[in-house]
C-alpha angles and dihedrals in degrees: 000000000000090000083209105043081056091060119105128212125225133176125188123202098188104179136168097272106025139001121226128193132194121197111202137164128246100271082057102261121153115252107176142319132227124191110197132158138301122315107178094143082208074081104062126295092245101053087047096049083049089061094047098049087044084054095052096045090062090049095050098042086043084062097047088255128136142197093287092063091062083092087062092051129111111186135187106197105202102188132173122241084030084115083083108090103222077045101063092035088052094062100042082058096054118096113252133181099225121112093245120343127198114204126210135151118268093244092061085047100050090039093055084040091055093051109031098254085300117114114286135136119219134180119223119199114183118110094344130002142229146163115245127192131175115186130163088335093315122131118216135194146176119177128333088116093145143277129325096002102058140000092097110186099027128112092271089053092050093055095053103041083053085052097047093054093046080058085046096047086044081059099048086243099115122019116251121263126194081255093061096046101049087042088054093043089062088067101046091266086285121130099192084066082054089061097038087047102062093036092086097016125124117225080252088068093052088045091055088070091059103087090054086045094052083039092058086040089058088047083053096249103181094221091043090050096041087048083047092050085050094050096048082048098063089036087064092052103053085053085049091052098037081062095044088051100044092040099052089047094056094040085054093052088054099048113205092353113135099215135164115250122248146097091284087060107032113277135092110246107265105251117264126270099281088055104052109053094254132165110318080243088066091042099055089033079059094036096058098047089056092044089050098049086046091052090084091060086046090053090044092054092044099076092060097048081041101058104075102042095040086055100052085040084049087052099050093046089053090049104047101012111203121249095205128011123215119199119202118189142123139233106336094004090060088056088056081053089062095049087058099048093066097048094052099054095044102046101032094020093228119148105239118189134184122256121230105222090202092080102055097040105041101015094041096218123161115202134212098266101148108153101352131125121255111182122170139187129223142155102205092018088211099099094121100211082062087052103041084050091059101050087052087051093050100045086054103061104265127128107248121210123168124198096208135150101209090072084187100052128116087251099055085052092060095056132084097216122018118198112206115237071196082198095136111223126351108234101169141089106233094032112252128164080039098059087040078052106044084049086054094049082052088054087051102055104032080050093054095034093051098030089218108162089208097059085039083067103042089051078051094119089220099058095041085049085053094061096041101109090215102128085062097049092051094053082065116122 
């Protein structure tokens, strides 16, 4: 027998929520996989080492091995919380079944997994968070330092921080949002279960409240996006203090050398503009580039939040069509009226013109709008002169719809029929994903209200992905 062709690969990937394993052979096929609890050794070393065994097993039963097969084995047990010394030592000194282990924290696996064993930094956000750099044989970190005292930014974080508002606004110190309700719902509207609760609660089981928490932040709940801005913030700054740290230690090591920073001299890159707290040029230039490569998620999400209200504004078109459209928007949105405009005169044939807000709201006129159609576009959907136009429109007899991607705003509550943009927060200035957003929600309801097959195809959120040109800006430097 070829004693290394024997030998069996497994990796272990033992993380705050859940530990996965892989079982491969020695020419680096999968074998098998296995998903079992947390291993976070900060938990105990034997509930982490539970999780890992439970993990194996799968693999080995999931390649036909037994027992017997662990003496073949060759295991690298990547676990969180191992960055601790007497960790890390702790678990070298566990007894394992493995033919030989070699034990590391997850962030220096997943860091010589990113880059190919070559230098590189990275920064891992999942339960908790931390900043990871390997250079010239260096280790590097910045936080992770271990529940509750540190991995600011990560899912636990999140949890808590949602939980510690839905106390606040129990309080009246903060208003309630759609996030707080549903959080403190979860523990019979009372707040002393809240306290009960997390007394005894893993960061798992804060991390478990982050996907709610990410699901109200793409419905634009203030408390969810505001949790969301403050993530992305200390997870800035962990990218901004993994360079420093990376960078003074190399300087250190080349004494009065003037290098330029980077992996070939020592230092890991600084992060780009929109992580490390740049001119708000940068920043919105950035800014920009993410929200447009994120339009294509955000077109892909419309056609489910439209279908509802574009059917009831569908019905009431077909029911009492509408001899004239006014449009009412501002700066980009008014852009995505004119987009409108023209497809609706060219597919229905209906003249469409612009309103101009000033006369509803400083010379008080009210025009002849019975039975006619105002629909209006708007981002934030709180520019008062927008609101203030619809409430005109409505008083005077026409049918209001407002394409809008805050659903809760006061604009939103003038209008008959709201149409989703669905585009999660808007995170750029100009607005982007939000004006892609608002031009596909024009495709939707000039498709349905005229029933062309063509423009059917054209609102299709696959088609209108494939023309976004979001692969080149990306490649931007």
């Amino acid at each position: 027998m070829n004693a290394l062709a024997d030998l069996l690969l497994l990796g272990i990937d033992g993380g705050g929520s859940r530990c996965r394993a892989r079982l491969c052979n020695i020419a680096g096929a999968t074998l098998s996989e296995g998903v079992a609890g947390a291993a976070n050794i900060r938990l105990g070393v034997e509930q982490s080492f539970a999780s890992v065994l439970e993990a194996t097993i799968q693999c080995m039963s999931g390649a036909g091995l037994s027992s017997r097969d662990f003496e073949r084995v060759v295991a690298c047990v990547a676990l969180a919380g191992a960055s601790e010394p007497s960790q890390i030592e702790a678990a070298r000194q566990h007894e394992h079944p493995y033919r030989m282990a070699v034990f590391v924290t997850d962030a220096q696996a997943a860091c010589v997994g990113a880059h190919g064993g070559r230098d590189g930094g990275i920064i891992v956000i999942g339960t908790g968070s931390i900043g990871w750099a390997e250079l010239n044989g260096r280790q590097y970190q910045v936080g992770g330092w271990g529940w509750p005292i540190s991995d600011e930014g990560s899912g636990a974080w999140l949890g808590c921080e949602a939980l510690r508002r839905t106390l606040w606004a129990h309080d009246g110190r903060m208003a309630w949002s759609a996030l707080l309700r549903s959080l403190f719902a979860k523990f019979r509207s009372d707040p002393h279960a809240i306290v009960h609760w997390m007394t005894g609660a893993s960061p798992k089981d804060f991390a478990a409240f982050a996907p709610e928490i990410v699901e109200h932040a793409l419905a634009n709940d203030p408390v969810a996006v505001e949790l969301l801005r403050l993530a992305r913030g200390a997870n800035r700054a962990l990218a901004r203090g993994l360079h420093a740290a990376s960078s003074c230690c190399a300087s250190r090591r080349r004494g009065r050398r003037r290098t330029a920073t980077g992996p070939r001299c020592g230092g890991i890159p600084p992060p780009r503009p929109h992580c490390s707290g740049a001119l708000p040029v940068s920043e919105t230039r950035v800014n920009m580039e993410v929200e447009w490569q994120t339009s294509p998620d955000a077109v892909r999400r419309q056609p489910k939040a439209l279908e509802a209200p574009l059917a009831e504004l569908l019905r009431c078109l077909r029911r009492d069509p509408p001899n004239f459209i006014f449009t009412s928007a501002r700066g980009s949105s008014a852009h995505s009226a004119t987009f409108g405009k023209h497809l609706i005169e060219r597919h229905l044939g209906i003249p469409v013109g612009a309103f101009a807000p000033n006369v509803a709201t400083i010379y008080k006129q009210r025009l002849k709008l019975n039975g006619q159609l105002f629909l209006t576009v708007s981002q934030s959907g709180r520019s008062d002169d927008l609101i203030e136009s619809v409430e005109m429109a409505k008083a005077a007899g026409a049918l209001t719809a407002t394409i809008v991607n805050d659903t809760d705003s006061p604009l939103a509550r003038s209008s008959d029929i709201v149409l989703p943009m669905a585009a999660g927060p808007e995170l750029s200035v100009a607005a982007t994903k939000t004006f892609v957003t608002s031009l596909s929600a024009w495709l939707h309801v000039v498709a349905g209200w005229a029933g062309l097959d063509e423009l059917r195809q054209q609102s299709n959120a696959c088609r209108i992905v494939s023309r976004l040109p979001c692969s080149s800006i990306g490649a931007q430097p």
